[in-house]
N, C-alpha and C positions, 0 to 999 in steps of 0.2 A: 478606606484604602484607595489611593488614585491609581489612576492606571499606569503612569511611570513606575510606581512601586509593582503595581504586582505583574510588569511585563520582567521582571528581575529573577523573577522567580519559576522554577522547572516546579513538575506537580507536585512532586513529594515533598520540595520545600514549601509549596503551599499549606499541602498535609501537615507539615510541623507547624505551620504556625497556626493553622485552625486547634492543631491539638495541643498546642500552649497557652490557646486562647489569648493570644495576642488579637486575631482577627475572627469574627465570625464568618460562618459560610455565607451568607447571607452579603457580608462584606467584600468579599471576593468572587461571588455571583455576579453584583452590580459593577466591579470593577473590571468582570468581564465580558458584561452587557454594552459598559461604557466603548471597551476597546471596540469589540462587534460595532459600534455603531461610528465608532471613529474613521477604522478604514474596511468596511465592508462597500459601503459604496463605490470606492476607486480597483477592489480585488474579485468583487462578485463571488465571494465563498459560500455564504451563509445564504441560506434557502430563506426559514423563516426561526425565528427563537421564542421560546416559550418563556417570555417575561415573568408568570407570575412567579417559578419556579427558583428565583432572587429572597423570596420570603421563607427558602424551609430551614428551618434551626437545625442546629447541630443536633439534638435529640434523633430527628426524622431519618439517618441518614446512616447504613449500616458499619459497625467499626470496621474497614475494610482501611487498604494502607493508601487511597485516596480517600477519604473522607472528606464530603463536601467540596471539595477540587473540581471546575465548570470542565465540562464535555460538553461533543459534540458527536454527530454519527452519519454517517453517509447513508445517503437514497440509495441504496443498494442493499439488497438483500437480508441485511439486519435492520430488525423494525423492531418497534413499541408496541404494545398495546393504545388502542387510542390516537394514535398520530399518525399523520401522513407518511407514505412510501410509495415514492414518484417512478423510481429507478429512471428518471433523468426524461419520461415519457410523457408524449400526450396522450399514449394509450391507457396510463394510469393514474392520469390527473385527479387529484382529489380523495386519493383512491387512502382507504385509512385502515390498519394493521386491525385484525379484530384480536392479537396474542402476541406476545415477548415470544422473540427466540431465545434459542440457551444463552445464547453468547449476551444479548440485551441484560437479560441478569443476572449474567457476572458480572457483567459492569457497572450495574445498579448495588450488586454488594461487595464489589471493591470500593464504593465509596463514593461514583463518580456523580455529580449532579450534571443530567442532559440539560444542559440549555438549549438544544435544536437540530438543526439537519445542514450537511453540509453539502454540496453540488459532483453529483456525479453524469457524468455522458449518458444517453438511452442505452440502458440494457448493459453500463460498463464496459460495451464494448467499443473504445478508442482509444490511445495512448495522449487525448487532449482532452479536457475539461470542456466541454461545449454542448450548448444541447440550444434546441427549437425551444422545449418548454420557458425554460431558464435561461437562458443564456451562458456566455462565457465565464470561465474562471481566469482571470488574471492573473501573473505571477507576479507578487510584489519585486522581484527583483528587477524586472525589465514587462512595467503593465501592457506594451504591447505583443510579450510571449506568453506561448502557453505556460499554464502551470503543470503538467504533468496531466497525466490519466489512470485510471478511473477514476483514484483518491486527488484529484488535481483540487478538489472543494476542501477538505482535510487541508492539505501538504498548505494550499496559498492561506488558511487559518491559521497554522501553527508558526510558520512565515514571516507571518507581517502583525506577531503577537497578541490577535484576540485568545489564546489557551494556549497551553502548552505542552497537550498533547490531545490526539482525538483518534478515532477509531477509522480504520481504512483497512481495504480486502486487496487483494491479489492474485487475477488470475491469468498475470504474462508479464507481472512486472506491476503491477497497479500499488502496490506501497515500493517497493523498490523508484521508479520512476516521478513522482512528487516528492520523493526526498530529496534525489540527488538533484531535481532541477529547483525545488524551494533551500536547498541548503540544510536539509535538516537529517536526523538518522532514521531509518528505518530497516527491520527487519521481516521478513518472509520467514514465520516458522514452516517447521517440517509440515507435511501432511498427516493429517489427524492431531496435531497438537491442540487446536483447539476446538470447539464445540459447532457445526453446524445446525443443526435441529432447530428443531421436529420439523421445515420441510423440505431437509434435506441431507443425504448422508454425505455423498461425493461432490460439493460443488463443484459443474464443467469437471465431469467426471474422475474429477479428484484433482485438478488443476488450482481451485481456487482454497486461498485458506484467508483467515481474518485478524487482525492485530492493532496496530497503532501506528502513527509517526508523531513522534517525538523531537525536541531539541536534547534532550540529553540520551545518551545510554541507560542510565540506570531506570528515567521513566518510562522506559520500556522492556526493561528486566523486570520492573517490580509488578508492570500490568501483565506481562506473560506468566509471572508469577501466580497474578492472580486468575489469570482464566485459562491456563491450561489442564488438557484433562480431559477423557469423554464424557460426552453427554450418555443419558439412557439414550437406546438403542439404537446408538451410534453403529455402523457395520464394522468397526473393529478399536483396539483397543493400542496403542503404540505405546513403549515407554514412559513411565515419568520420570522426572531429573530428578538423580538422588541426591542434589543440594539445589539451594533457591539459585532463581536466576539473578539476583541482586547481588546475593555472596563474591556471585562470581566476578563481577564487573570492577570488583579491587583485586580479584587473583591472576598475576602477573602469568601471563600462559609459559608452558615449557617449551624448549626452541622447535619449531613446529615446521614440520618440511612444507613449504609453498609454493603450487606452481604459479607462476604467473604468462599473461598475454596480454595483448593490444589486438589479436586474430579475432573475427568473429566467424564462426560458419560458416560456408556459402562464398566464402571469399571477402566478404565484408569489412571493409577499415575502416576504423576511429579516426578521428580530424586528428590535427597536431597538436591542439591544449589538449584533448583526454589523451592522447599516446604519450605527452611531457606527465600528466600527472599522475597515468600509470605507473611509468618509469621513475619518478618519483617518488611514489609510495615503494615500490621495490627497493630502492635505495634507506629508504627509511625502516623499511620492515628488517632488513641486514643490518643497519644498525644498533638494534632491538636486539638484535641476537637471533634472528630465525636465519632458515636455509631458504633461500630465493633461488629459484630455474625455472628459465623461461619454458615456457611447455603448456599443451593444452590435451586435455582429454579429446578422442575421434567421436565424431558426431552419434555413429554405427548406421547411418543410414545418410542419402541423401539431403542435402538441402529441400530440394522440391516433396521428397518424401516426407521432411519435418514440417514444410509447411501445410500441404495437403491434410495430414492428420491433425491440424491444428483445426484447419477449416472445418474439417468434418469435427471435431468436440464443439470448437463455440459454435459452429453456423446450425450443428445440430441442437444444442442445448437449447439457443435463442429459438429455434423455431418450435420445441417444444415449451419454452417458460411462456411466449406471446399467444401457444396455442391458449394455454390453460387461463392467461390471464383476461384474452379475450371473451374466451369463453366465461371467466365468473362478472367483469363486468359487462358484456354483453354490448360490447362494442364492436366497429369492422378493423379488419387487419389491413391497411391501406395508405397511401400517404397521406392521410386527412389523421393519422394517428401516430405515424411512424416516418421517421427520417429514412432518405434513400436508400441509403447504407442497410441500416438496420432490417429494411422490406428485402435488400437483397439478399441479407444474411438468412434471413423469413424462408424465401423463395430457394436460395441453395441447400439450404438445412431439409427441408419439406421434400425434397427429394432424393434425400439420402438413405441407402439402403441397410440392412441388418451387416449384409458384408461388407461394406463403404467401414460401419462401426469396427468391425471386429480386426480389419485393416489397420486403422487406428490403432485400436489397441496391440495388435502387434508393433508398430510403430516405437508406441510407447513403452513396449518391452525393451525392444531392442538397443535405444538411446538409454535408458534405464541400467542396461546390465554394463553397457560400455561406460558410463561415467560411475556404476559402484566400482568396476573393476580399475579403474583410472583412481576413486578415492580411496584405497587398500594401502596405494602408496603415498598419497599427498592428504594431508590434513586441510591443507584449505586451497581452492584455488581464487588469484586476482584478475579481475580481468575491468573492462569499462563498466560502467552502467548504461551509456547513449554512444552512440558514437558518433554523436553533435551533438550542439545547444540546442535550448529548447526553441522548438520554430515557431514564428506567426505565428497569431488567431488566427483561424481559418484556414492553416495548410490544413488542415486535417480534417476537411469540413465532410462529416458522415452525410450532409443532405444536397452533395452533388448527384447530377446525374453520371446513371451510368455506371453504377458502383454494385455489380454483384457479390457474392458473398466470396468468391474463392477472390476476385481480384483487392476488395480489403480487404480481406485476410493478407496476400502479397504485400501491399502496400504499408500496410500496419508491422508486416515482420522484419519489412527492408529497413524501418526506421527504427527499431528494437530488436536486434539480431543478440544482444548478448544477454537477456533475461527469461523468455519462456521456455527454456531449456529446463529451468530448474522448479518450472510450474509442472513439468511432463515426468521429473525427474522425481518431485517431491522432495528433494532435498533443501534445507534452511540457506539463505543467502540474504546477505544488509546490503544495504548503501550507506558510506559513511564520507561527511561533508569534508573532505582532507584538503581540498583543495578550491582557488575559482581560477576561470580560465583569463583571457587578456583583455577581455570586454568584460570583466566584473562578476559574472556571471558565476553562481556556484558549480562545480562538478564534484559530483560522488563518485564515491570507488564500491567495485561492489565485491565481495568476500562471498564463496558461497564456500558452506561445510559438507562433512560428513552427514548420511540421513542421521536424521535423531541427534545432532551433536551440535542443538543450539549454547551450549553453556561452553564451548571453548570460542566462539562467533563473540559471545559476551564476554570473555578473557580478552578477547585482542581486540576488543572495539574498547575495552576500559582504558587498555593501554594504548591504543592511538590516540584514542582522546587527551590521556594526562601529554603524551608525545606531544600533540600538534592539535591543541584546542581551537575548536570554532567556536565557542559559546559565546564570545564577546561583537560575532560579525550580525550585523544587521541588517538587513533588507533597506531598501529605501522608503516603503511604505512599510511602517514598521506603528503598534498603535505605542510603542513607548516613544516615540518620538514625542 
């Protein structure tokens, strides 16, 4: 198989042709190896790849609805047994998983052959792909912008065609954010849809959850498909969808009240391409047959109040994940390990008090009951996913000085004001690639749902897709070129 052929191809038609045996997995391992090496060097995605695993036969590989189909998986928080888990650090350089998390094998018996690791930020906390360890992640669309963050190593692989789909987390926008700036779809299920464990129940205290981006809709219906669901002794147990999420992706949704905005929080406006292709997608969505009104659910709290409690989950999380990591490898907590940023997150988190938390979580109540009571009435609301293109390499440099943990915390929210809403909220929200702005550039739109109500998210992402296809748009650095 060359690589032109099989950049043609979304996973699950890879999946048929391995199960027609037209091609072996082994056949489209190397032709994923080839892309990986065609444009990794100009995108910086790919950490390192595990070559020998081009040799395992279709036998080896569990019948899951990827079978043999090349993955990838980000430094962050989902590991392997056996392989390195960096999470973007020099405080965990080298540092090698001693056990599979849940989520690791489900994806190993949906079928997926890991070929490697993909690039994320120290500690996932930046909305840019960038780290001291590793360096930057590129956007094949424009190699001197970011790719997005945390998933920016993910979003700039699926991108510029080495796979076509890989595994990415989110906990403020981190698969939402390398979708819409790589062009591609991605989804944020609900909280607790999918498996965290064994070491951990709440990631970022129930902020973060884990899934994919993808070039199609369905390749990411069919993997939700496959690993949603609790893990053993997960702290609770949320719905399962009583039809598959693939099902869904050809059933035309019924006319769905929508609110829609161009508003973020805090006073916060979208540039003029995402406010045109807002207002665009509203027009299209009325088309379609839905109710479109402009409108946006009330915050229930301040601006400063939302971001405060944001600082206190990640700046407290980070300084409990670096205590415990320091401690097993037995290293110092210091800039000789950790980027600026990150030490100050270290430093603001480390003095946060039991009531600072529980502050917080009131916080988090309060945005929580005002956006369920906002979605009783509206089925889905639309709103930006950035509101701007993706900036320079280096705006967003975690290893300046001067960077304590509450002021990036600010900095990070002023530049993503319309996503960690629905990290706080739990409720499911995409990015879908509908549109690019006047410099080329892709822009997503982002849909967030009802909690629990990813399979109507998959109804109306089947049909914007048949509507107004991206499938055919390609990156510049693309390896089917």
């Amino acid at each position: 198989m060359k690589v032109n052929e099989y950049t043609q191809y979304d996973g699950l038609g890879l999946a048929e042709l391995i199960a027609k045996k037209e091609v072996t997995p082994q056949d489209v391992a190397k032709a994923a190896l080839g892309a990986i090496a065609a444009v990794n060097p100009q995108v910086g995605a790919v950490i390192d790849t595990y070559d020998e695993r081009a040799d395992i036969s279709l036998e080896k590989f569990p019948a899951g609805p990827f079978r043999g189909v090349p993955f990838l998986v980000k430094d962050l928080v989902l590991h392997e047994a056996g392989k390195k888990v960096e999470s973007g650090s020099r405080l965990c350089k080298d540092m090698v998983s001693e056990h599979d998390t849940d989520l690791m094998v489900r994806f190993r018996e949906a079928g997926f052959n890991n070929l490697g690791r993909t690039k994320s930020p120290e500690m996932g906390y930046n909305m840019s792909t960038e780290n001291v360890l590793h360096g930057p992640v590129r956007n094949p669309w424009n190699i001197e912008r970011s790719a997005g963050g945390s998933s920016g190593g993910a979003g700039a692989a699926v991108a510029s065609g080495m796979l076509p789909v890989a595994h990415a987390s989110d906990g403020g926008g981190s698969i939402r954010i390398p979708a819409t700036v790589n062009g591609l779809f991605g989804l944020k299920p609900t909280r607790g849809r999918t498996p965290l464990g064994p070491d951990t129940g709440d990631a970022l205290n129930g902020f973060g959850i884990e899934h994919v981006v993808s070039r199609t809709v369905r390749d990411s219906a069919a993997v939700l498909d496959a690993i949603e669901g609790h893990g053993i002794g997960d702290p609770y147990i949320i719905p399962r969808p009583q039809k598959s999420y693939l099902s869904q992706v050809s059933v035309a949704p019924r006319p769905l009240r929508i609110a829609i905005t161009t508003q973020g929080w805090g006073g916060m406006r979208a540039l003029a391409d995402t406010v045109a292709a807002v207002e665009a997608t509203g027009r299209l969505l009325t088309d379609l047959g839905h109710n479109v009104e402009e409108t946006k659910p009330e915050l229930g709290v301040s601006w400063e109040a939302f971001v405060n409690a944001n600082a206190t989950v990640w700046c407290g999380n980070t300084a409990a994940w670096i205590d415990a990591l320091a401690g097993y490898l037995n290293r110092p907590i210091s800039l000789e390990t950790l980027e600026a940023a990150t030490l100050g997150c270290y430093e603001y988190g480390s003095k946060l008090s039991a009531k600072d938390y529980l502050a917080a979580q009131a916080v988090c109540n309060m945005v929580s009951r005002s956006f369920g009571k906002f979605f009783v009435d509206y089925d889905i609301l639309v709103l930006p996913m950035l509101p701007q293109p993706p900036q320079a390499l280096g705006y967003h440099n975690a290893n300046a000085e001067g960077m304590d943990g509450l002021t990036w915390t600010q900095r990070t929210f002023t530049c993503t004001p319309f996503t960690p809403v629905f990290n706080m909220t739990g409720q499911p929200s995409m990015s879908v690639p509908l549109h690019q702005g006047s410099d080329g550039l892709p822009i997503g739109i982002q849909f967030a749902g009802r909690w629990g109500d990813e399979a109507t998210l998959y109804q109306l992402a089947g049909q914007l897709e048949a509507a107004s296809p991206w499938i055919g748009r390609r990156a510049p650095v693309f390896a089917g070129h």
